[in-house]
C-alpha positions as CSV (number, residue, x, y, z in Angstrom):
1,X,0.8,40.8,0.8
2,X,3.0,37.4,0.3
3,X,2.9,36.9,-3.8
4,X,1.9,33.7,-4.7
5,X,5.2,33.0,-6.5
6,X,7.1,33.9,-3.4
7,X,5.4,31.3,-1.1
8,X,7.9,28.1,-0.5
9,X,7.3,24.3,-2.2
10,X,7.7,23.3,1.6
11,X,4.9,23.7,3.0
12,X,3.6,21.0,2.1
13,X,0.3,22.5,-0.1
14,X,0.3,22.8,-3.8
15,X,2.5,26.4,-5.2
16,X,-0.3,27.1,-7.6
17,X,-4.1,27.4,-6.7
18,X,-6.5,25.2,-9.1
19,X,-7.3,26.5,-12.5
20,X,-10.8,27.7,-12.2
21,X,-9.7,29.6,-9.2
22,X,-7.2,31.6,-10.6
23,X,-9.9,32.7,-13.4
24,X,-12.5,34.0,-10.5
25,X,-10.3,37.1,-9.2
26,X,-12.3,38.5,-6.7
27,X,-15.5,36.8,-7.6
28,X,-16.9,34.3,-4.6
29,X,-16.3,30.6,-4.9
30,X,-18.7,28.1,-6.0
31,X,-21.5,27.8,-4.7
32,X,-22.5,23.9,-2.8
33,X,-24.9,23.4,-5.4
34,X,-22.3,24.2,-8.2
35,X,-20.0,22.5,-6.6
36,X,-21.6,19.2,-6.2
37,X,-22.9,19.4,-10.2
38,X,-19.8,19.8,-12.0
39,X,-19.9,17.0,-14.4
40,X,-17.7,13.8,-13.2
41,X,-18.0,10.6,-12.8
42,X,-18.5,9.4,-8.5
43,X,-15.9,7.2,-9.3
44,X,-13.1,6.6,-11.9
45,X,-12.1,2.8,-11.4
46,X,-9.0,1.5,-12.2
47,X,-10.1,-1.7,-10.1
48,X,-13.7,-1.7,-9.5
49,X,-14.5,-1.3,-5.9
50,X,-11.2,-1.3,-5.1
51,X,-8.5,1.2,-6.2
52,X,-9.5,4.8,-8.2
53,X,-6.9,6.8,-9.5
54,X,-5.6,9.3,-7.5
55,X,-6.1,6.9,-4.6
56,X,-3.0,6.6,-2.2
57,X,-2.3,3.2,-0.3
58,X,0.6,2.3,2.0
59,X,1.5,-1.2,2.6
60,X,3.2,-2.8,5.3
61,X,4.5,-5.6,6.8
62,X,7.4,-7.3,8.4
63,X,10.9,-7.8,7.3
64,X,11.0,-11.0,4.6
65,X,6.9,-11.4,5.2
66,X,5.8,-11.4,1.3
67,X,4.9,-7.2,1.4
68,X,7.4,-7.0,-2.2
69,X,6.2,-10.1,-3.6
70,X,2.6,-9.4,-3.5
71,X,3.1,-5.6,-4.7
72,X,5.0,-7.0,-7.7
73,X,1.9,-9.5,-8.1
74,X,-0.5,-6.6,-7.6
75,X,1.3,-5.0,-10.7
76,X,1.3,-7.9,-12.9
77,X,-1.7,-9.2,-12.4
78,X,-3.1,-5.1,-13.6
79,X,-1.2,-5.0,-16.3
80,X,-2.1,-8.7,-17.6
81,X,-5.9,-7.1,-16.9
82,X,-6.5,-9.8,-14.5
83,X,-8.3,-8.8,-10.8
84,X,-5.7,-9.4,-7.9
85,X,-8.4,-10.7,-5.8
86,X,-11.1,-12.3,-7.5
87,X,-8.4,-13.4,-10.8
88,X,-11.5,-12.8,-13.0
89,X,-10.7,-10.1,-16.1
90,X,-10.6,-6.7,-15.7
91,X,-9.8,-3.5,-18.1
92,X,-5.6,-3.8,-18.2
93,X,-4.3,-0.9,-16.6
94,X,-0.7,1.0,-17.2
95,X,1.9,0.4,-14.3
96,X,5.3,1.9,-13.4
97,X,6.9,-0.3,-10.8
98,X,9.8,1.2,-9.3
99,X,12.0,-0.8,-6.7
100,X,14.4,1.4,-4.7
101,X,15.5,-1.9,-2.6
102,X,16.0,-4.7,-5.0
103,X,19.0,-4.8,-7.4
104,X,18.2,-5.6,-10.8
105,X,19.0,-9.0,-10.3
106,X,17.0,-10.3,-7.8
107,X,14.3,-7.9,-9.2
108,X,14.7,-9.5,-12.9
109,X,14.2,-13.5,-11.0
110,X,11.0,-12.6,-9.0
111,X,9.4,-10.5,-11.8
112,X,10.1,-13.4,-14.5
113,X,8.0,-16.1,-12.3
114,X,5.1,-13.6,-12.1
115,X,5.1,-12.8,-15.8
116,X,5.7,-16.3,-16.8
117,X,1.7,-17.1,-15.5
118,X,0.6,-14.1,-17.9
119,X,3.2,-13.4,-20.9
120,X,0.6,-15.3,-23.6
121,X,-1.9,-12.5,-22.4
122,X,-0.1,-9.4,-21.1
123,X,1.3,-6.3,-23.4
124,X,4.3,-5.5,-22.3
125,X,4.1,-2.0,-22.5
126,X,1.2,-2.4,-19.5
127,X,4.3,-2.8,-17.3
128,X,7.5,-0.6,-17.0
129,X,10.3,-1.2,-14.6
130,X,12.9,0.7,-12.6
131,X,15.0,-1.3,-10.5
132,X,16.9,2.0,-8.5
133,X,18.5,0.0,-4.8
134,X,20.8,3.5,-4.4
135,X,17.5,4.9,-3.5
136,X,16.0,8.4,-3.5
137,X,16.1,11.8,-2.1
138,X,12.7,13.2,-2.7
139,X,13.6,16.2,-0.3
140,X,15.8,17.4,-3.5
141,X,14.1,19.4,-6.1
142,X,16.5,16.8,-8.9
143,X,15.3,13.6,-7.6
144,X,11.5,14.9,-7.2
145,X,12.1,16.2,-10.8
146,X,13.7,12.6,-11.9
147,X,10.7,11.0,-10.4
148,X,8.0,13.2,-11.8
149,X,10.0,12.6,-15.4
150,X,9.9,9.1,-14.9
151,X,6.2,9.3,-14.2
152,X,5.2,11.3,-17.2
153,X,7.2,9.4,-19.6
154,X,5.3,6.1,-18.9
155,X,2.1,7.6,-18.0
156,X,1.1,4.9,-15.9
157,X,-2.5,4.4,-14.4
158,X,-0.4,3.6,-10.7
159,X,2.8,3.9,-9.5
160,X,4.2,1.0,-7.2
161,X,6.9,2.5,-5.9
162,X,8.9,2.1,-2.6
163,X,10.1,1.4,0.5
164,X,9.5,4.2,1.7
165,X,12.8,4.5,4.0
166,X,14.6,4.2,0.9
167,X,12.9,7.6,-0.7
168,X,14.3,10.2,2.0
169,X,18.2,10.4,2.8
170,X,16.8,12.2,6.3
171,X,15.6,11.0,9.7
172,X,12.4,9.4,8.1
173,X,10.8,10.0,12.1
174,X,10.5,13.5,11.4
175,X,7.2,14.9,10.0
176,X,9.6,17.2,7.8
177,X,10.9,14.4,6.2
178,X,7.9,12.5,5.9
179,X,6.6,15.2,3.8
180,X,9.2,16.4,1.8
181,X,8.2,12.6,0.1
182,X,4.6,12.7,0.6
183,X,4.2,16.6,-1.3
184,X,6.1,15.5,-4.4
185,X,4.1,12.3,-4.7
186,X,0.6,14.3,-4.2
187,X,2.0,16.5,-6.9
188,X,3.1,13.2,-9.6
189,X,-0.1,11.6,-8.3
190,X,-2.5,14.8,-9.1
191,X,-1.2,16.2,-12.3
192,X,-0.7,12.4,-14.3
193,X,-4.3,11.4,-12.6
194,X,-2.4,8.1,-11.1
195,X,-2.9,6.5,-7.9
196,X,0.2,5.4,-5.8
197,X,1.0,2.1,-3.8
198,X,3.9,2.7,-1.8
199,X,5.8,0.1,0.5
200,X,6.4,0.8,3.7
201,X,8.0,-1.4,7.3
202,X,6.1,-1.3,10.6
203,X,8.4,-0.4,13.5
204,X,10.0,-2.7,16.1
205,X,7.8,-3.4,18.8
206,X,8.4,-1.7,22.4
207,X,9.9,-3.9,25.0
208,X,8.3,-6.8,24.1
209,X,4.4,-6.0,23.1
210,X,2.9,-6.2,19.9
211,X,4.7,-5.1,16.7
212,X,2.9,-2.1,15.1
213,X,1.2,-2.2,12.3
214,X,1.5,0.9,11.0
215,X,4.4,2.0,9.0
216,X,7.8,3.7,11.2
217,X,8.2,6.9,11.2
218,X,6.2,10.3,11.5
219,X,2.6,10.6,12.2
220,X,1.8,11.5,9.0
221,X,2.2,8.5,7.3
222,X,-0.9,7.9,9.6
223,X,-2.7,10.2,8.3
224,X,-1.5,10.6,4.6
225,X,-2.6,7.6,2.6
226,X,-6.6,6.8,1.9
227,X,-6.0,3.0,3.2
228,X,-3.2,1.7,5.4
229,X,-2.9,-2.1,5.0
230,X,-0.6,-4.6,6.7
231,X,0.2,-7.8,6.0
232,X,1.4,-10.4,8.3
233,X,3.8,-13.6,7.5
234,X,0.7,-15.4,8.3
235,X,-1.5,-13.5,5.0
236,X,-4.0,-11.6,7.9
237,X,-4.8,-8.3,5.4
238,X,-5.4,-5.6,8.2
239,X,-6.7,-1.9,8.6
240,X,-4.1,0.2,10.6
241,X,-6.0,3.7,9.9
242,X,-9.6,4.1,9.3
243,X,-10.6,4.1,5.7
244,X,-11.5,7.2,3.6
245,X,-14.6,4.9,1.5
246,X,-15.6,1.4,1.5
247,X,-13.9,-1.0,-0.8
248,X,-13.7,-4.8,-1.2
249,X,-10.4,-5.7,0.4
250,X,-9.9,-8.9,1.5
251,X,-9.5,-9.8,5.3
252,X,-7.1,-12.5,4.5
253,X,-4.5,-14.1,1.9
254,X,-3.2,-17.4,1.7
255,X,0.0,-18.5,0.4
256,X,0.2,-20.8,-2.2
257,X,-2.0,-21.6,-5.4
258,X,-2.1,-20.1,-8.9
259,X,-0.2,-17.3,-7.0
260,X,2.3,-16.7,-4.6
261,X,-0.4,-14.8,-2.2
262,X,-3.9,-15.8,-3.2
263,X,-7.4,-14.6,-1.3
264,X,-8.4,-16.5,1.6
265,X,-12.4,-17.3,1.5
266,X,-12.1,-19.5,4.5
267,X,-13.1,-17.4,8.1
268,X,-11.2,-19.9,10.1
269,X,-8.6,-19.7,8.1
270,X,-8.6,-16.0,8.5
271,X,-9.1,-16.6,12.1
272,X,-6.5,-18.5,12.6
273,X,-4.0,-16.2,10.7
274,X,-4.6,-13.4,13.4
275,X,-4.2,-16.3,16.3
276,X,-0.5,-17.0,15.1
277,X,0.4,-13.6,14.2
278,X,-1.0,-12.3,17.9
279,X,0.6,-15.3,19.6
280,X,4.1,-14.5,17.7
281,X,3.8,-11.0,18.6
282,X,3.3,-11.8,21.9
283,X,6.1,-14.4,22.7
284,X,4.1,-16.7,23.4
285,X,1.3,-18.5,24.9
286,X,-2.6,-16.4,25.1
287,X,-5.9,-17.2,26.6
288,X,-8.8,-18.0,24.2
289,X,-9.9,-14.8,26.1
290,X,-7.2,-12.8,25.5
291,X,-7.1,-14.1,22.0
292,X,-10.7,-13.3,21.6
293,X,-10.3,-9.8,22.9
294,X,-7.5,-8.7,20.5
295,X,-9.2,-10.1,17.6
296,X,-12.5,-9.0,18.8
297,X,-14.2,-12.5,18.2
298,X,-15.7,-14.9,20.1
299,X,-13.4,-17.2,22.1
300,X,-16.2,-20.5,20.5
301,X,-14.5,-19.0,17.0
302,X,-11.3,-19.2,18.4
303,X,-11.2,-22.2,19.7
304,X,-13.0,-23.8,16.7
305,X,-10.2,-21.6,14.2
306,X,-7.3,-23.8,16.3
307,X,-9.2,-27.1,16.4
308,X,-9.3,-26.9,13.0
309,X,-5.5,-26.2,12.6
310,X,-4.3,-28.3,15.6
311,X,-1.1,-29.1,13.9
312,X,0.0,-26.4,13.1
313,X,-1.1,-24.6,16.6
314,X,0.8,-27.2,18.5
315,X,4.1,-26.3,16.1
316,X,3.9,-22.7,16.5
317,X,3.1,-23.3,20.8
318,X,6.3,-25.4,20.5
319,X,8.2,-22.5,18.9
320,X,7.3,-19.6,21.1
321,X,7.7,-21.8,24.5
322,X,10.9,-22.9,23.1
């Protein structure tokens, strides 16, 4: 028999069995009943119906679309103890931001507008910064060890950290790869009870059809996160994997307001936002039908959703037929 200290960190599954199992031996598991009443709470908030610790997200979008800006938001607004949605007040929450893209200067001039709209309210200890554009090598025992230091000395409620094709000096397109990142973050995530935003690019489309959504790469950044989000240039806030529980994200942002990316309440708005994004995808001109079919609306909403923004829909028609 394989001893337990003898199995490999590779495989992708913790090296050490929980606590309470090591103490039962021989002795069968919990029972279902047992199970289900240890004492916890159902859920342990950091945003309320919206992100619990231990919660993993991945966030994507296009090159230059506003993915970094509204992460760095995200954090801010946290910290400050300020919703990111609704901007109503909220328990302040620890956060570790850690760009691995961004050089300290251009990091320093985006952070210092953000904080600017919350520095009479905001402790500055809420908010701890890394500005790392070398990048990362999780698939090295030193830099998963950096990281996991860096983690536990600013014991943050969530870690923003990313992109992800900055954490791997591999072929990130491997599933090998993909999880010699995703182990030691389930490890940070699990033993400092934080839960982890991470930044990640959707691939290039295929000659010609729709850009993907979901991030490039192996499978298992499919499968890995409990929501995959995407945001397009236009603010459309999308699903690309199912989620793991209901929570209150928005369908849409808008730029612009109090904030550079602020909640869109309007559903032709919203609308809208998924007409330019599918028409821009596509190179041009759609159908209200075929519009209507790839946003699963009525073709009435659609053409009500451009009616509304005729402008703007004639600019854009311009554009791609140009």
């Amino acid at each position: 028999m394989t001893a337990l200290a003898d199995l490999p960190a590779a495989v992708g599954l913790a090296t050490t069995p929980e606590p309470t199992d090591l103490t039962n031996g021989k002795r069968p598991s919990r029972t279902v009943r047992e199970f289900l009443d240890e004492p916890e709470p159902e859920h342990d908030w950091l945003i309320e119906d919206l992100l619990e610790r231990e919660d993993r997200v991945v966030l994507t979008g296009p090159e230059g679309g506003g993915k970094s800006t509204f992460l760095r938001q995200f954090a801010v607004q946290l910290a400050a103890g300020l919703h990111p949605f609704e901007l109503c007040p909220i328990e302040p929450r620890s956060v570790f931001l850690v760009d691995l893209e961004n050089g300290r200067r251009h990091l320093r001039r985006s952070l210092r507008t953000l904080y600017s709209k919350v520095a009479g309210s905001i402790e500055p200890e809420r908010l701890r910064v890394c500005s790392h554009p070398a990048g990362i090598d999780l698939g090295l025992a030193l830099w998963a060890e950096w990281l996991a230091e860096r983690v536990d000395a600013n014991r943050p409620d969530l870690l923003v950290i990313g992109p992800i094709y900055k954490m791997s000096s591999g072929d990130s397109t491997t599933e090998e790869v993909a999880r010699k990142i995703t182990v030691p973050l389930d490890r940070i995530r699990s033993e400092f009870h934080c839960a982890v935003v991470l930044e990640g690019h959707s691939p290039y489309s295929a000659a010609g059809g729709r850009r993907p959504t979901r991030p490039f790469g192996s499978s298992v950044w499919s499968r890995w996160p409990e929501f995959g989000l995407h945001l397009s240039e236009t603010g459309q806030l999308s699903h690309w994997r199912g989620d793991r529980d209901e929570r209150a994200w928005p369908a849409g942002l808008k730029r612009g307001g109090d904030w550079p990316w602020t909640v869109e309440a309007d559903p032709r708005s919203i609308t809208f936002a998924g007409i330019l994004e599918e028409v821009r995808s596509h190179g041009g001109p759609l159908s209200l039908r075929d519009l209507a079919d790839r946003l699963g609306a009525s073709k009435s909403a659609i053409d009500r959703a451009i009616n509304a923004n005729r402008a703007q829909w004639d600019k854009v028609l311009a554009e791609v037929e140009g």
